[in-house]
NUMI-122712 format. One record per atom (N, C-alpha, C): atom name; residue number from 0; z, x, y. Coordinates in pm, 1 decimal. Example, Ala and Ser with C-alpha at 12.3 -4.5 7.8 and 13.67 -1.06 7.14 Angstrom:
! NUMI-122712
[N, 0, [780.0, 1319.0, -569.0]]
[CA, 0, [780.0, 1230.0, -450.0]]
[C, 0, [780.0, 1320.0, -330.0]]
[N, 1, [708.0, 1285.0, -225.0]]
[CA, 1, [714.0, 1367.0, -106.0]]
[C, 1, [787.0, 1290.0, 3.0]]
***
This chain:
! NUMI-122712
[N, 0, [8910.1, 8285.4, 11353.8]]
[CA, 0, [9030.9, 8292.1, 11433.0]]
[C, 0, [9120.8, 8402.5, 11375.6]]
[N, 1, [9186.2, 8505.2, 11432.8]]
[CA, 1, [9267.8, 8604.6, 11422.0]]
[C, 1, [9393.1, 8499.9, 11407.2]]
[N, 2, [9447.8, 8649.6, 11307.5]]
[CA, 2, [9598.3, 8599.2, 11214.2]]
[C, 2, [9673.8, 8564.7, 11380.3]]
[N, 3, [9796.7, 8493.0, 11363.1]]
[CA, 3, [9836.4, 8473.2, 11455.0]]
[C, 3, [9958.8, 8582.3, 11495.7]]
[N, 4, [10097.2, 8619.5, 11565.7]]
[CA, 4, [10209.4, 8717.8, 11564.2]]
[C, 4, [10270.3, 8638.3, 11451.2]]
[N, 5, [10310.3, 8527.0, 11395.0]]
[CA, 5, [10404.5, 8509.9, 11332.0]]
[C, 5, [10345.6, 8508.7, 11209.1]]
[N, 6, [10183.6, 8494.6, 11151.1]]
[CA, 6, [10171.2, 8523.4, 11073.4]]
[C, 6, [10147.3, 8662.4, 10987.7]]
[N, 7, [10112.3, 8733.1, 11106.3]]
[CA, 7, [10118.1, 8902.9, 11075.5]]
[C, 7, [10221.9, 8979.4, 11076.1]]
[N, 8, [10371.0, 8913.0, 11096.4]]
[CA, 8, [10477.4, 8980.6, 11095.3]]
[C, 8, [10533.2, 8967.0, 10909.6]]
[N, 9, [10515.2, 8883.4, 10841.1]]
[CA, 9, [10505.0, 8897.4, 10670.3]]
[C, 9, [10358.9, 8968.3, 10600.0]]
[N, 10, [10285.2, 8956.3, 10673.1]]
[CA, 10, [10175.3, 9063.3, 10592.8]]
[C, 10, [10185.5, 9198.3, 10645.8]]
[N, 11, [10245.8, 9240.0, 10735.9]]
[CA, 11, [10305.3, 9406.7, 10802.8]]
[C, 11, [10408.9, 9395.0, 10677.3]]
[N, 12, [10485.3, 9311.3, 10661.3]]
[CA, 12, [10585.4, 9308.6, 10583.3]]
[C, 12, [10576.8, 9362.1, 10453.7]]
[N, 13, [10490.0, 9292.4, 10399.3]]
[CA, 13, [10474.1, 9291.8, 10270.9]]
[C, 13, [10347.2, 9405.9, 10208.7]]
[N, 14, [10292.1, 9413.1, 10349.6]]
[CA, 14, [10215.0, 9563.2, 10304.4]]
[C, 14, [10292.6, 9679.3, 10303.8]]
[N, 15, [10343.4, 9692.9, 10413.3]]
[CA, 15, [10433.0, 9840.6, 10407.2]]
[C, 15, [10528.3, 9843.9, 10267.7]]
[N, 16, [10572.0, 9748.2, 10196.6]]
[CA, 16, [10631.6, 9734.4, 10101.0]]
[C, 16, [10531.1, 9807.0, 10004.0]]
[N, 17, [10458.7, 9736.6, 9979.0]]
[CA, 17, [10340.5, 9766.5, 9859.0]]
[C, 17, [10282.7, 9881.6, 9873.8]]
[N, 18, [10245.5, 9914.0, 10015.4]]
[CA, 18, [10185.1, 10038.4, 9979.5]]
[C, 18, [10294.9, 10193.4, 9969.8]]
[N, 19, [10413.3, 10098.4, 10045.6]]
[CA, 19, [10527.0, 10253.8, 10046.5]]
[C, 19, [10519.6, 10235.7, 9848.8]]
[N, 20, [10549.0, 10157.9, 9742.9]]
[CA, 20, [10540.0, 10113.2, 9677.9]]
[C, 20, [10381.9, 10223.8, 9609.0]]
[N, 21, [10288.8, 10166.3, 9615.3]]
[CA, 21, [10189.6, 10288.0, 9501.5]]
[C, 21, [10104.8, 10366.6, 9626.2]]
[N, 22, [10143.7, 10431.2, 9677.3]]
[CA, 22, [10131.4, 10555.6, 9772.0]]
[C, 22, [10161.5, 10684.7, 9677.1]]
[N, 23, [10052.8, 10796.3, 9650.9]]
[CA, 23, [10109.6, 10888.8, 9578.1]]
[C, 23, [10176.7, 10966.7, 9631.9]]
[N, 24, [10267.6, 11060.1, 9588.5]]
[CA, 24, [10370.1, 11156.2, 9602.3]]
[C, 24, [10279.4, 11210.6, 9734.3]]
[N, 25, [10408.7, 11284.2, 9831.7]]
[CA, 25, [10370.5, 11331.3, 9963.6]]
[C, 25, [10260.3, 11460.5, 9941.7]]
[N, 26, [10298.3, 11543.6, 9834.3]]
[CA, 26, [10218.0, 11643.3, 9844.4]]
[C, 26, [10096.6, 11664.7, 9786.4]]
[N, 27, [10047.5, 11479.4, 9733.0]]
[CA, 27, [9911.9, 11475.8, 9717.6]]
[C, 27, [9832.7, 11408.4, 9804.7]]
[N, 28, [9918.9, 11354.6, 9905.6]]
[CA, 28, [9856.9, 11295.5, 9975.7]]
[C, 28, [9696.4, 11313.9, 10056.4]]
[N, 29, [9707.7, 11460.4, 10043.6]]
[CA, 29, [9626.1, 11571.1, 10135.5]]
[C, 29, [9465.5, 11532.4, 10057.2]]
[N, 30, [9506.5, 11530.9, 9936.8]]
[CA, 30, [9370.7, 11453.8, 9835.2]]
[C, 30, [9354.1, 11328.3, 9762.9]]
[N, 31, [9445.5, 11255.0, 9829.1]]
[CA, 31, [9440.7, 11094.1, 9781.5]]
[C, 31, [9530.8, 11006.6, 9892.0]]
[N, 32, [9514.3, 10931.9, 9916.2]]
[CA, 32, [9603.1, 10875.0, 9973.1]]
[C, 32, [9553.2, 10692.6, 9987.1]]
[N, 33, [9685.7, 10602.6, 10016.6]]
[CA, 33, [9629.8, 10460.5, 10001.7]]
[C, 33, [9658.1, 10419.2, 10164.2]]
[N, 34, [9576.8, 10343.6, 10206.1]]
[CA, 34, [9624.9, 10213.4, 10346.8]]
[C, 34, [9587.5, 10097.5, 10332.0]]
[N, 35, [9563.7, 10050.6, 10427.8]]
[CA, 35, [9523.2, 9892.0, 10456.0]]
[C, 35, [9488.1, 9881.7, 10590.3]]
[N, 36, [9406.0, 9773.7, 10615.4]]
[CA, 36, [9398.3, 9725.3, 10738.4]]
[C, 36, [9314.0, 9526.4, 10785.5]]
[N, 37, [9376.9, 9499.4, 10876.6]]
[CA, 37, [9329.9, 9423.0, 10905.9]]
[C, 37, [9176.0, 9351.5, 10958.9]]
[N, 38, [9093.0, 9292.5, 10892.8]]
[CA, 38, [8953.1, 9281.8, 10946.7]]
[C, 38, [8928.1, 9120.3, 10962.3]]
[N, 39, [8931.0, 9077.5, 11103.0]]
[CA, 39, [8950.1, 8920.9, 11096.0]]
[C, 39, [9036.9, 8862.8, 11016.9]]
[N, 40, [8990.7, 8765.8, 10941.4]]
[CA, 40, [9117.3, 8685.4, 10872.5]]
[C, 40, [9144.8, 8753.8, 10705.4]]
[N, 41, [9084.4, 8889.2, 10688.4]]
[CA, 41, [9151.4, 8949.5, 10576.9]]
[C, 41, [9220.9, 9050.7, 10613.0]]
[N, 42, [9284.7, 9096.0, 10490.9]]
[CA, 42, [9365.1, 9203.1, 10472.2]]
[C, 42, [9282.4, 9302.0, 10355.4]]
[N, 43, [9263.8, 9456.0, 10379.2]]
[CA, 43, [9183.7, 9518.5, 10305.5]]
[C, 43, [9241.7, 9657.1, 10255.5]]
[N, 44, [9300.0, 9669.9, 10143.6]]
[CA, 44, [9336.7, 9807.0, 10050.6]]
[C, 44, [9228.7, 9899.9, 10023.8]]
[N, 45, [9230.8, 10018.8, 10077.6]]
[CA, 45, [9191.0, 10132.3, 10017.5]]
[C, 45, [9271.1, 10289.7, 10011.7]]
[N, 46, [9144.0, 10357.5, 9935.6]]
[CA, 46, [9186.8, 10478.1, 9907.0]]
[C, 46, [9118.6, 10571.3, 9997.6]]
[N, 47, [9234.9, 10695.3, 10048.8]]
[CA, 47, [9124.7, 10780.3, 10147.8]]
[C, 47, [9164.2, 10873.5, 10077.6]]
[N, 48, [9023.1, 10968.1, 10091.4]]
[CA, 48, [9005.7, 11071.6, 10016.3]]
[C, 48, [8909.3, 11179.4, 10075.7]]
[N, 49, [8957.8, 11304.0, 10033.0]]
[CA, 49, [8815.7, 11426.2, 10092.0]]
[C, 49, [8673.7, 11379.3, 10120.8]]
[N, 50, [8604.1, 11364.3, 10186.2]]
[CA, 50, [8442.5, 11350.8, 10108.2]]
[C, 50, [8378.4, 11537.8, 10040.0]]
[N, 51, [8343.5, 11500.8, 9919.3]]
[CA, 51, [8290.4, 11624.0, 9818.2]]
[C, 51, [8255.6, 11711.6, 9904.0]]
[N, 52, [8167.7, 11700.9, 9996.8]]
[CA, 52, [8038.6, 11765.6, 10030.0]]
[C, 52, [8104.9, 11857.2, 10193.4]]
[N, 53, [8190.7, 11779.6, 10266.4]]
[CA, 53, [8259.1, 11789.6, 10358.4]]
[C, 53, [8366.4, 11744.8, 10358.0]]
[N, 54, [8499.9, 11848.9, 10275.5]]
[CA, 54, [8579.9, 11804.8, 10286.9]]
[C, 54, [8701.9, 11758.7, 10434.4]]
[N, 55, [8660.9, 11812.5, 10515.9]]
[CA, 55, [8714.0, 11766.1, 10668.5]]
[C, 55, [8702.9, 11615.7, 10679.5]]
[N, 56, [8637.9, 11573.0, 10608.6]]
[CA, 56, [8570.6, 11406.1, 10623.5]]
[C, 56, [8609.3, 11312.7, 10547.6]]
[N, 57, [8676.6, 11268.0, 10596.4]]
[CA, 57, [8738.0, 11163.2, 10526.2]]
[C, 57, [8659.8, 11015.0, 10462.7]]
[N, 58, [8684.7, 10993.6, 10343.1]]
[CA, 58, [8581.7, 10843.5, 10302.0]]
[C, 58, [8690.6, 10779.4, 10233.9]]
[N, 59, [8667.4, 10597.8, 10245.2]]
[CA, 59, [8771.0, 10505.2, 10230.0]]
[C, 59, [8713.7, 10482.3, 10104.2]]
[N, 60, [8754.4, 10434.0, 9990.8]]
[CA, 60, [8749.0, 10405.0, 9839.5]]
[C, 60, [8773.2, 10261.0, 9888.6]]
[N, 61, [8733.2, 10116.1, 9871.7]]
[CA, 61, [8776.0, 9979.6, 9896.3]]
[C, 61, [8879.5, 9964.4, 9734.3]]
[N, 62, [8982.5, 9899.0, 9722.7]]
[CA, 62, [9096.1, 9882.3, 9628.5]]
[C, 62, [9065.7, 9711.5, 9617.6]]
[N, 63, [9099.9, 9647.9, 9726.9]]
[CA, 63, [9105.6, 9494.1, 9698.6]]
[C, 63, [9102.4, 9424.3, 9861.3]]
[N, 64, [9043.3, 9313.6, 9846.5]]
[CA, 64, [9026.9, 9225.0, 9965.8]]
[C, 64, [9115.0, 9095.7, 9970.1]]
[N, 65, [9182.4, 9033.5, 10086.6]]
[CA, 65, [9192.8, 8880.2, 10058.4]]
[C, 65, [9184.7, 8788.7, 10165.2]]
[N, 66, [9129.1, 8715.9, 10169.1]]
[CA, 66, [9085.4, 8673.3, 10347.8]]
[C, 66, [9122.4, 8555.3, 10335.2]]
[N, 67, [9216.2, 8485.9, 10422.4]]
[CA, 67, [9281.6, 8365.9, 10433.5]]
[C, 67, [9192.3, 8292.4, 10478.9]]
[N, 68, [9144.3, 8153.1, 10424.0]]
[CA, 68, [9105.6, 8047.1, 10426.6]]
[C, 68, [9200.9, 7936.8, 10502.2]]
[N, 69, [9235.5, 7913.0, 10630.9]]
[CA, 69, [9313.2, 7819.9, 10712.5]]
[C, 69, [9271.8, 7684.7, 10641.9]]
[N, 70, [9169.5, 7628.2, 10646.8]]
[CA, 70, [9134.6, 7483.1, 10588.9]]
[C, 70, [9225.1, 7453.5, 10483.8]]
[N, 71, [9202.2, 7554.6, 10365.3]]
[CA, 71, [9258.7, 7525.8, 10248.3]]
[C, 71, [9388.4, 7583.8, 10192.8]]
[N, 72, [9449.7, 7678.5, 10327.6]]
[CA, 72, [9543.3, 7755.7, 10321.6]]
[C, 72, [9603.8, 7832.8, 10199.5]]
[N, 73, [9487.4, 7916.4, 10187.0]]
[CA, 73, [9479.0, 7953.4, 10060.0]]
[C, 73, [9425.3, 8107.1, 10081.2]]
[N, 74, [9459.2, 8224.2, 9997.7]]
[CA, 74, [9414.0, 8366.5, 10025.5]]
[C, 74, [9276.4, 8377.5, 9904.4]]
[N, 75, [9175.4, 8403.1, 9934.6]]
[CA, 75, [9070.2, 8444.0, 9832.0]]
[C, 75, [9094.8, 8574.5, 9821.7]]
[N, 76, [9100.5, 8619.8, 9626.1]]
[CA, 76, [9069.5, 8749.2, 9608.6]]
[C, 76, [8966.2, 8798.2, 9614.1]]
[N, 77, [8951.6, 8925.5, 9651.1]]
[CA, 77, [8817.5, 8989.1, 9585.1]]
[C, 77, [8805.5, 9152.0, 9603.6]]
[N, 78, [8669.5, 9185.1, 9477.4]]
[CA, 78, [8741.0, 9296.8, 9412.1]]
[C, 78, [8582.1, 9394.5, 9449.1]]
[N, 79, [8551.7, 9487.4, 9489.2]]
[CA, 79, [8437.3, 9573.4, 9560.2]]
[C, 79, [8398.7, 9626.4, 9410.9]]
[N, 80, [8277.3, 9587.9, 9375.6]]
[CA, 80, [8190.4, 9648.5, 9229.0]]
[C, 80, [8119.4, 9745.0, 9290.1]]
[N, 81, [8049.7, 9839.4, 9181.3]]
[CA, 81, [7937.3, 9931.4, 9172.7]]
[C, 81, [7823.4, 9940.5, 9336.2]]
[N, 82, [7828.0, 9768.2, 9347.8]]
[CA, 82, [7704.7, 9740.1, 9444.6]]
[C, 82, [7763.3, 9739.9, 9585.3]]
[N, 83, [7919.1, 9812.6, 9593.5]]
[CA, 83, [7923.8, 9830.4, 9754.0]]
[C, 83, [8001.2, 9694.3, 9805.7]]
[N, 84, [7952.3, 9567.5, 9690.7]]
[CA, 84, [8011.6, 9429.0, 9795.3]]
[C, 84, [8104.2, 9366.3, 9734.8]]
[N, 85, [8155.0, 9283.9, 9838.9]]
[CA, 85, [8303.7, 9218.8, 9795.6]]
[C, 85, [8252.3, 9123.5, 9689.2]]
[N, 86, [8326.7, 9075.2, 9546.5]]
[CA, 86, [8335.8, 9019.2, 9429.9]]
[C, 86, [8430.2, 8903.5, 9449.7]]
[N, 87, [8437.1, 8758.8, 9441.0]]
[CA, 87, [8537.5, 8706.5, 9338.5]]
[C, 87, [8635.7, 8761.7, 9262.9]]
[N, 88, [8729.1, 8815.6, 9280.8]]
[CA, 88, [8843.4, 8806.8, 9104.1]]
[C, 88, [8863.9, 8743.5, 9033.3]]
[N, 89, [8777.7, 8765.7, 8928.9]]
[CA, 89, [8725.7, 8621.4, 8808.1]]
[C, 89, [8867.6, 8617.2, 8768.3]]
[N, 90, [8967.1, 8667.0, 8716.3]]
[CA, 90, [9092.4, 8612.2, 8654.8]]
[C, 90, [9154.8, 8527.2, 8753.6]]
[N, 91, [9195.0, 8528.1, 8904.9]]
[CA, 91, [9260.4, 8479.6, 8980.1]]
[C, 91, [9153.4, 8516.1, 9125.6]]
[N, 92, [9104.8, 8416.5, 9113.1]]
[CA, 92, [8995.4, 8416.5, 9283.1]]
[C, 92, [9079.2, 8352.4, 9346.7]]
[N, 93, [9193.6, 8330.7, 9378.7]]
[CA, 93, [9283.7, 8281.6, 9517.0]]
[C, 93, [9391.1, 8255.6, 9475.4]]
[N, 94, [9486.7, 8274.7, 9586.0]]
[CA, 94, [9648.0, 8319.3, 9535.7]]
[C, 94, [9657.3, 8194.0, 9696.6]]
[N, 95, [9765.0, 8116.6, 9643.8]]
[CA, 95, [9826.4, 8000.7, 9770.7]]
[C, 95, [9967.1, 8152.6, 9850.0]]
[N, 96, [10038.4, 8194.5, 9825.6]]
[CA, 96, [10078.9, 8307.8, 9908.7]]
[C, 96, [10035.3, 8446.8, 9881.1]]
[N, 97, [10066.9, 8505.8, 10004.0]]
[CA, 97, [10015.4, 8677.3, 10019.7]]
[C, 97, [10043.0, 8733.2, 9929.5]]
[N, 98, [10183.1, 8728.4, 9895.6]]
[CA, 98, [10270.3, 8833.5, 9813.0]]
[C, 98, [10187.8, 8797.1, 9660.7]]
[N, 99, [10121.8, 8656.8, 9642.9]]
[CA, 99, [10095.8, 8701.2, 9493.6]]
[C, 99, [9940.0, 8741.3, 9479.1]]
[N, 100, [9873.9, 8773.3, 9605.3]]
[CA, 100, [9788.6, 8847.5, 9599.5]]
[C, 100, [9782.4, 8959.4, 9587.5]]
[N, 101, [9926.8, 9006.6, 9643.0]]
[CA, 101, [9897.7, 9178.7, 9615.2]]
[C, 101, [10034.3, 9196.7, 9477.3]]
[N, 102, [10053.5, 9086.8, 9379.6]]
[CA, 102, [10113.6, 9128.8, 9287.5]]
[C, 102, [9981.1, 9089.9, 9146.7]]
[N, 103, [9871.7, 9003.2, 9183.9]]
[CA, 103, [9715.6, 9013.1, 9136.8]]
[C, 103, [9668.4, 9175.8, 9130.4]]
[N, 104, [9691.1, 9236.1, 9250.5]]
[CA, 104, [9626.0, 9378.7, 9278.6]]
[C, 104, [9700.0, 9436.8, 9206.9]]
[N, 105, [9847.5, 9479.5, 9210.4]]
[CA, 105, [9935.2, 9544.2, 9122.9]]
[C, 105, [9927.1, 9542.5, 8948.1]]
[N, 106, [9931.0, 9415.9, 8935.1]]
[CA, 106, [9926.3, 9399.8, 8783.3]]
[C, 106, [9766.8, 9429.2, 8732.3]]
[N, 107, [9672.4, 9430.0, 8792.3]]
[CA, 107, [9525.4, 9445.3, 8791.8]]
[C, 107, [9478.3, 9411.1, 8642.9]]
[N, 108, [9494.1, 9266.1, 8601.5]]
[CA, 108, [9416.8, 9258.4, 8474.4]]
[C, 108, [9320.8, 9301.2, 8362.0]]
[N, 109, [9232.3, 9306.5, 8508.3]]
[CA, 109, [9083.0, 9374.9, 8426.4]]
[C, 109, [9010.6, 9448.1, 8458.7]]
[N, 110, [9130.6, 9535.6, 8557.1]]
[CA, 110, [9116.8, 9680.1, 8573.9]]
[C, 110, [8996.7, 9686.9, 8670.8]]
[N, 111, [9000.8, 9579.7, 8769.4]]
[CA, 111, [8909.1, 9579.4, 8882.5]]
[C, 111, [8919.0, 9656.9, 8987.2]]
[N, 112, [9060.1, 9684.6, 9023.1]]
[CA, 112, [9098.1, 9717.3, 9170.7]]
[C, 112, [9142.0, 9903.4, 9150.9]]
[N, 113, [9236.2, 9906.1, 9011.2]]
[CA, 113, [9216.8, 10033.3, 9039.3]]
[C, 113, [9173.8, 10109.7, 8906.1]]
[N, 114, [9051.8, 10106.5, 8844.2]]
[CA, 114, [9028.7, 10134.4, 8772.5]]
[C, 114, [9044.5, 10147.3, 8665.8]]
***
């Protein structure tokens, strides 16, 4: 089931915060830059960047995942390894609100999300 309007009006919220928040300076943007977007019942951080080979081409870097669980009303973290797929965040695998999922991503313990 898709987020509902009243629940996507605090995660618009609280993303544009965070990412106006660690977005690099405007005039690097051109070779780094951060977004987000919505995919079913998560919310998904990355990095866009040149691709090497073709730089016209843009490729997304994954940063951090958290996909709301309605049953248990609860956000699961998770953190994209080596192998391409979404991970658990062994320090904190689920945050009960949004905001302390993306203050999990911010503070980044063990240096999962941004290296």
């Amino acid at each position: 089931m898709a987020f509902t309007e009243s629940e996507l009006v605090p995660i618009r919220e609280a993303m544009a915060e965070f990412i106006d928040h660690h977005r690099p300076p405007e005039h690097l943007r051109q070779r780094v830059d951060l977004d987000w977007r919505i995919e079913g019942q998560s919310v998904v951080i990355f990095n866009i960047r040149p691709a090497l080979v073709s730089p016209d081409r843009k490729i997304e870097d994954a940063v951090a995942k958290a996909t709301y669980v309605r049953r248990a009303k609860e956000w699961k973290i998770f953190w994209q390894r080596a192998d391409l797929k979404w991970h658990s965040y062994p320090p904190y695998p689920e945050a009960v609100l949004f905001e302390e999922f993306l203050a999990v991503v911010d503070e980044d313990e063990s240096s999962c999300f941004w290296g």
